[in-house]
Biotite code that builds the C-alpha atoms (Angstrom):
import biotite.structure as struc

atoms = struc.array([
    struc.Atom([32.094, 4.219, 15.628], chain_id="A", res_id=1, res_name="UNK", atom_name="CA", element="C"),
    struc.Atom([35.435, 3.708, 17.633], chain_id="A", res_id=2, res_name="UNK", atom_name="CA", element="C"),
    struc.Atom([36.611, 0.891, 19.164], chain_id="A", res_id=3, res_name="UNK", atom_name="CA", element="C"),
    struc.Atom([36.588, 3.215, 22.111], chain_id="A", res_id=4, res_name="UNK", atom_name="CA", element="C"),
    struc.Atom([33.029, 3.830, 21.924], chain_id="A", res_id=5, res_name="UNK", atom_name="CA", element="C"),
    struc.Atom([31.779, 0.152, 21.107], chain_id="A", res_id=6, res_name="UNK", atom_name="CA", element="C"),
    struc.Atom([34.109, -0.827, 24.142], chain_id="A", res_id=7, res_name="UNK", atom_name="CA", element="C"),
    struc.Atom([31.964, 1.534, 26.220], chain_id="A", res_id=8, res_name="UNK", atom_name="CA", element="C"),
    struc.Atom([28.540, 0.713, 25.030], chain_id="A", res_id=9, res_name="UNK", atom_name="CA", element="C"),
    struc.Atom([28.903, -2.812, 25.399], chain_id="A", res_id=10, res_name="UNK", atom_name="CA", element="C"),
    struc.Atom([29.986, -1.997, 28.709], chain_id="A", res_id=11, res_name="UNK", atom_name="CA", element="C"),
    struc.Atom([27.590, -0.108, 29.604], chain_id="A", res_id=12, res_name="UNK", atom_name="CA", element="C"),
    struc.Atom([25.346, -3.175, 28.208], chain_id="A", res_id=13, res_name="UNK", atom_name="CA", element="C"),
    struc.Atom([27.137, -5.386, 31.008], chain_id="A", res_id=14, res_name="UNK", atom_name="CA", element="C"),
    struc.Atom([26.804, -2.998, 33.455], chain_id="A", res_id=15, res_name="UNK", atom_name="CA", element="C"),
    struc.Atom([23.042, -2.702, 32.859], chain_id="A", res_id=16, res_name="UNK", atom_name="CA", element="C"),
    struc.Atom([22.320, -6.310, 32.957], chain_id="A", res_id=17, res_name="UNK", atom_name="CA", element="C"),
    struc.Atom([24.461, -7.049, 36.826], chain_id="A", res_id=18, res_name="UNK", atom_name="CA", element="C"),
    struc.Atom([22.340, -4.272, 38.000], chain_id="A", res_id=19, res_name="UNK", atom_name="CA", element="C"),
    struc.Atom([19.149, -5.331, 36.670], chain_id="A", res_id=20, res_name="UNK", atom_name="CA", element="C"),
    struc.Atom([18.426, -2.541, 34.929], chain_id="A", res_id=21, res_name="UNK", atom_name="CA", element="C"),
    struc.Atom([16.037, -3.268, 32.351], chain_id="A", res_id=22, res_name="UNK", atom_name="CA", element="C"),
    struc.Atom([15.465, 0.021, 30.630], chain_id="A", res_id=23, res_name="UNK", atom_name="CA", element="C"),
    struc.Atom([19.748, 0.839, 30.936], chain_id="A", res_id=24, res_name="UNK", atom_name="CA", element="C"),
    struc.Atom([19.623, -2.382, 29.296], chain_id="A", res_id=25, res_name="UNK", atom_name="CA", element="C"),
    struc.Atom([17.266, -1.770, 26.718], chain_id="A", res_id=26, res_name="UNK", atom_name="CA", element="C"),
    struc.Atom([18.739, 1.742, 25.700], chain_id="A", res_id=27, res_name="UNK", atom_name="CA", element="C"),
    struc.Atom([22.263, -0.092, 24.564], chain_id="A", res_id=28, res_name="UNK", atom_name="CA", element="C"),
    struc.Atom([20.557, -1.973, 21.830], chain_id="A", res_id=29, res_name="UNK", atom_name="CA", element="C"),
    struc.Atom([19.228, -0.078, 18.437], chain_id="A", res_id=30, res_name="UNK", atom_name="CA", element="C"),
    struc.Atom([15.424, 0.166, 18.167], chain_id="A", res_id=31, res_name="UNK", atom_name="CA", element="C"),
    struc.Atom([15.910, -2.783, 15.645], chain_id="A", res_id=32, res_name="UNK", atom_name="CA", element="C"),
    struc.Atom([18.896, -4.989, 17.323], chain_id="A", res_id=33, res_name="UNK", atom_name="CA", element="C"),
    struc.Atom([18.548, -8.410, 16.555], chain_id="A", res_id=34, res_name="UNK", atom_name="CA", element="C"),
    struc.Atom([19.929, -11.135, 18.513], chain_id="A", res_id=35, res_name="UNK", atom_name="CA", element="C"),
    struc.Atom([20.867, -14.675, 17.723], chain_id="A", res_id=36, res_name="UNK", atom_name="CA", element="C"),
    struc.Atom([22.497, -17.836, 18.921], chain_id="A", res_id=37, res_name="UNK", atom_name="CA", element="C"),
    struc.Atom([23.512, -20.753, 17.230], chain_id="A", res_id=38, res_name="UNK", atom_name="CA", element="C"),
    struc.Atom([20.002, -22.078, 15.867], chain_id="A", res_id=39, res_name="UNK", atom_name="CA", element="C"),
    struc.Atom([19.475, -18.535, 14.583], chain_id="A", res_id=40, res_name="UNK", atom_name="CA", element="C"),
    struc.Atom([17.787, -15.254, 15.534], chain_id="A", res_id=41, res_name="UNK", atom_name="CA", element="C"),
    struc.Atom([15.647, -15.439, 18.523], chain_id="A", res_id=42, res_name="UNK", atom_name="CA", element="C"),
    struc.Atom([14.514, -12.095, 18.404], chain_id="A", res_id=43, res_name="UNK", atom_name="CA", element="C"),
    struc.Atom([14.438, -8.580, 17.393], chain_id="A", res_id=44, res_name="UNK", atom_name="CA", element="C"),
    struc.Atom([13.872, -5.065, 18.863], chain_id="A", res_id=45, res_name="UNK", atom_name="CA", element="C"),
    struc.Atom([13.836, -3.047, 21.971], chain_id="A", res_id=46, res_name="UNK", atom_name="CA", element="C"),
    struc.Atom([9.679, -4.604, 22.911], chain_id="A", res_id=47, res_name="UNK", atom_name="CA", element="C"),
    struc.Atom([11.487, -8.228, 22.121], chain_id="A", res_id=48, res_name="UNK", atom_name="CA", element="C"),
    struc.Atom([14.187, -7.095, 24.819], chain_id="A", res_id=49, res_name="UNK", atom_name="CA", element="C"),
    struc.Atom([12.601, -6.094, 27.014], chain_id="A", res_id=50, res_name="UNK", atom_name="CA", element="C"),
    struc.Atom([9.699, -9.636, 26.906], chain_id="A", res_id=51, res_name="UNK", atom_name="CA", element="C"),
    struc.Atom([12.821, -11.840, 27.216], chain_id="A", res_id=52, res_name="UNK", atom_name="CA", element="C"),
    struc.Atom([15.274, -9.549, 29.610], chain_id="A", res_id=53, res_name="UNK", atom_name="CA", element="C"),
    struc.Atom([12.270, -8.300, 32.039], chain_id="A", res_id=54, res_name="UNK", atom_name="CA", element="C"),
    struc.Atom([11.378, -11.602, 33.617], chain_id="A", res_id=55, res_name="UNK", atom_name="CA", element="C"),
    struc.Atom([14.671, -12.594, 34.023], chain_id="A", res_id=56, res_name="UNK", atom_name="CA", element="C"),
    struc.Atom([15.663, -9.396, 36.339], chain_id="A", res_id=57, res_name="UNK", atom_name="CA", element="C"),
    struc.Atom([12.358, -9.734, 38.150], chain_id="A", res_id=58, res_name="UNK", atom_name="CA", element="C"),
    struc.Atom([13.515, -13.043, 39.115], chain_id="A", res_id=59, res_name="UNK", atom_name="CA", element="C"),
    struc.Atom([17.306, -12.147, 40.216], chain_id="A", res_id=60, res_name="UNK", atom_name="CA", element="C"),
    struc.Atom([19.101, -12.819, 36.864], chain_id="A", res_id=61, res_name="UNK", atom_name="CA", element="C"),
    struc.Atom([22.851, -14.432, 37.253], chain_id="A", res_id=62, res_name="UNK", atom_name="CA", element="C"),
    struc.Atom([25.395, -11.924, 37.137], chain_id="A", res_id=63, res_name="UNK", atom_name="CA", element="C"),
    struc.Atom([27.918, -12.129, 34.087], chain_id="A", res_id=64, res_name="UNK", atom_name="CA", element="C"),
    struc.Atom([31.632, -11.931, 34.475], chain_id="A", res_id=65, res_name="UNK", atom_name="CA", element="C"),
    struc.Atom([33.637, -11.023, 31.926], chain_id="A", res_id=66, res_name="UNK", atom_name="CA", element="C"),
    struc.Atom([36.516, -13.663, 31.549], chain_id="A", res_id=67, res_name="UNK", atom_name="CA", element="C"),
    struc.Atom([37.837, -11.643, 28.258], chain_id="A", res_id=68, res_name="UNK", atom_name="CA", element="C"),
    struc.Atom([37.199, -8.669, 25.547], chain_id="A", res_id=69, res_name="UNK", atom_name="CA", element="C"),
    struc.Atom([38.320, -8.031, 22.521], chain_id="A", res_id=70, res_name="UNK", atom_name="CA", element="C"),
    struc.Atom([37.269, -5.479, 19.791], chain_id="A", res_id=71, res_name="UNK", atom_name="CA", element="C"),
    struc.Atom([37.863, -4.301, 16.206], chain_id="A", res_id=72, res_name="UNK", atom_name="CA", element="C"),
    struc.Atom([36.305, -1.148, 15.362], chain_id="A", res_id=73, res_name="UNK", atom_name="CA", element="C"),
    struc.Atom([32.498, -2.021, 15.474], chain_id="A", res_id=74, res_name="UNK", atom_name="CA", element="C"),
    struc.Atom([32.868, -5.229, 16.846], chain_id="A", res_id=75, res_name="UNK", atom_name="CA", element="C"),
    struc.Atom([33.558, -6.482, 20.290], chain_id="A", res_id=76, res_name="UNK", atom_name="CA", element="C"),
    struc.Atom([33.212, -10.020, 21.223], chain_id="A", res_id=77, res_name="UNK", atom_name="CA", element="C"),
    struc.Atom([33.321, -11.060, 24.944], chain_id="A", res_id=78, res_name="UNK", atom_name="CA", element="C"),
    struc.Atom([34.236, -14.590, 26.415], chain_id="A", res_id=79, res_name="UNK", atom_name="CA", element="C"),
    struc.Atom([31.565, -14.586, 29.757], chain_id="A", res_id=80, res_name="UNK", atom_name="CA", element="C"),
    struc.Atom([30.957, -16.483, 32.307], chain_id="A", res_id=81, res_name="UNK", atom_name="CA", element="C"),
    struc.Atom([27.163, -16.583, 33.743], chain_id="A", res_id=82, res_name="UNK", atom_name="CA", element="C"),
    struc.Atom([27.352, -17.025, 37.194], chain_id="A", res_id=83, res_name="UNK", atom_name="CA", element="C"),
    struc.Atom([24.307, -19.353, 38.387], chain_id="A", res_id=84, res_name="UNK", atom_name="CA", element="C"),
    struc.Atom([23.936, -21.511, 41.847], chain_id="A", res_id=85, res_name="UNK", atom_name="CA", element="C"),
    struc.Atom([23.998, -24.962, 40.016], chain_id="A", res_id=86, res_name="UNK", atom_name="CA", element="C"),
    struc.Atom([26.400, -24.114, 37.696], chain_id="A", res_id=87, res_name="UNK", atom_name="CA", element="C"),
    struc.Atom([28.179, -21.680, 35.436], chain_id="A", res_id=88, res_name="UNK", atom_name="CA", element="C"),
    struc.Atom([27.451, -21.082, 32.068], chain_id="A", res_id=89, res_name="UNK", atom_name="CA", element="C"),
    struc.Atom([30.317, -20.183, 29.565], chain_id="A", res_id=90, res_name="UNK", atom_name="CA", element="C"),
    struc.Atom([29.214, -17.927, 26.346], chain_id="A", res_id=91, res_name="UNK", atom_name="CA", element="C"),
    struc.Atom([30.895, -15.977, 23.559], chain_id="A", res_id=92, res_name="UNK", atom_name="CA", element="C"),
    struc.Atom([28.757, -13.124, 23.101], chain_id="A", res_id=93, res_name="UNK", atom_name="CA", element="C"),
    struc.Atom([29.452, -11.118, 19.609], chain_id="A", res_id=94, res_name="UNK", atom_name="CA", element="C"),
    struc.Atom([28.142, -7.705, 19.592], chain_id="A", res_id=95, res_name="UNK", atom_name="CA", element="C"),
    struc.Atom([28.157, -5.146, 16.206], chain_id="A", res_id=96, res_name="UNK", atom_name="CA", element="C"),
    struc.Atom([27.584, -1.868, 16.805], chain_id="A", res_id=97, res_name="UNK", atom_name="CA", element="C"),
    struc.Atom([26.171, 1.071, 14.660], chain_id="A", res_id=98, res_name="UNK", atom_name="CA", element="C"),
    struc.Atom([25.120, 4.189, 15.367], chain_id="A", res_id=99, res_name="UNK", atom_name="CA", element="C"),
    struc.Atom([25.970, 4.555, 19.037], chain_id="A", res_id=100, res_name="UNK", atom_name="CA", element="C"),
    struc.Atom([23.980, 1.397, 20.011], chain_id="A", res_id=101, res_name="UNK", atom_name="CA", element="C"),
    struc.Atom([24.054, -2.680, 20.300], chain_id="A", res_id=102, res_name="UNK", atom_name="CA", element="C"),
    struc.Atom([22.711, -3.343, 16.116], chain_id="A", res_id=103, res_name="UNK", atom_name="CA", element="C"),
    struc.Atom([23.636, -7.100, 16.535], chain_id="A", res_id=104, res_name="UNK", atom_name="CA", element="C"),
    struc.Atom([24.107, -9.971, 18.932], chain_id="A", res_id=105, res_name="UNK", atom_name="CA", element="C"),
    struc.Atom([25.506, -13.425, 18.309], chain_id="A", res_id=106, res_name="UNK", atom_name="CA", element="C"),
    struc.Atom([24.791, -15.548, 21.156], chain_id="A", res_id=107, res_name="UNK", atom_name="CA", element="C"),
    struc.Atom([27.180, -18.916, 21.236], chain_id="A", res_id=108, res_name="UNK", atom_name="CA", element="C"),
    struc.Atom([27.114, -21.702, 24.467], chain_id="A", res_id=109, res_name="UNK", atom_name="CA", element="C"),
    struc.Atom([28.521, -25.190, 24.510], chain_id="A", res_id=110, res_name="UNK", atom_name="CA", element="C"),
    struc.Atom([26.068, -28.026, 26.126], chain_id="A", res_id=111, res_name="UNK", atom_name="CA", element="C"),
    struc.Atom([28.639, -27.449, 29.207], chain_id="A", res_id=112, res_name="UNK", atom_name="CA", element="C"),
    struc.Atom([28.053, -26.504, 32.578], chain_id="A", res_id=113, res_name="UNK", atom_name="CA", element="C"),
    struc.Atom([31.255, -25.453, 34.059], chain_id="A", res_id=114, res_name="UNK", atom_name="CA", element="C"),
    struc.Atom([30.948, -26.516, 37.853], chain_id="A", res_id=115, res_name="UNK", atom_name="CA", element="C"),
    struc.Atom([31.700, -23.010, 40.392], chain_id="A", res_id=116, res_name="UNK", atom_name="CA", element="C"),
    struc.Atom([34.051, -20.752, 40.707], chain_id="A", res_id=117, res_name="UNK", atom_name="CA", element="C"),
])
């Protein structure tokens, strides 16, 4: 895979999420994507996805904002910035990609809350 075409995907990822778009969402990620933060994997697969993601569009998820992107052939690791109504949320998100799709997410967030704007 190109850095091209894991730029893209994870774009597309982004995309998918500030729309809401559950099964856009879904489609990014390999059948058998894991994804992790700091205490370790929280979850695996696209019926794990969609469990934790569906709820969270149903109920008006925060839109992302991408603050900064870099990549490396499969990887692409994005600085974001969660955009909530008491407070944003800032995350390194760390996405390796294989065959087309989303294989692996690494999930990182300090205990801050970075006030608006």
């Amino acid at each position: 895979m190109t850095r091209e075409e894991a730029l893209a995907v994870v774009q597309r990822q982004v995309d998918a999420y500030n729309a809401r778009n559950l099964e856009a969402f879904v489609a990014t990620y390999a059948p058998d994507a894991t994804i992790a933060d700091s205490s370790g994997v929280r979850g695996a697969g696209h019926d794990w996805i969609r469990s934790q993601y569906g709820p969270l569009f149903a109920g008006g998820s925060a839109p992302v904002e991408i603050r900064g992107r870099v990549a490396a052939g499969a990887w692409v690791v994005d600085e974001e910035l969660v955009r909530r109504p008491h407070g944003d949320i800032h995350v390194l998100a760390t996405y390796r990609l294989a065959g087309g799709a989303i294989a692996e997410v690494l999930l990182l967030t300090g205990p801050e809350v970075v006030d608006g704007g």
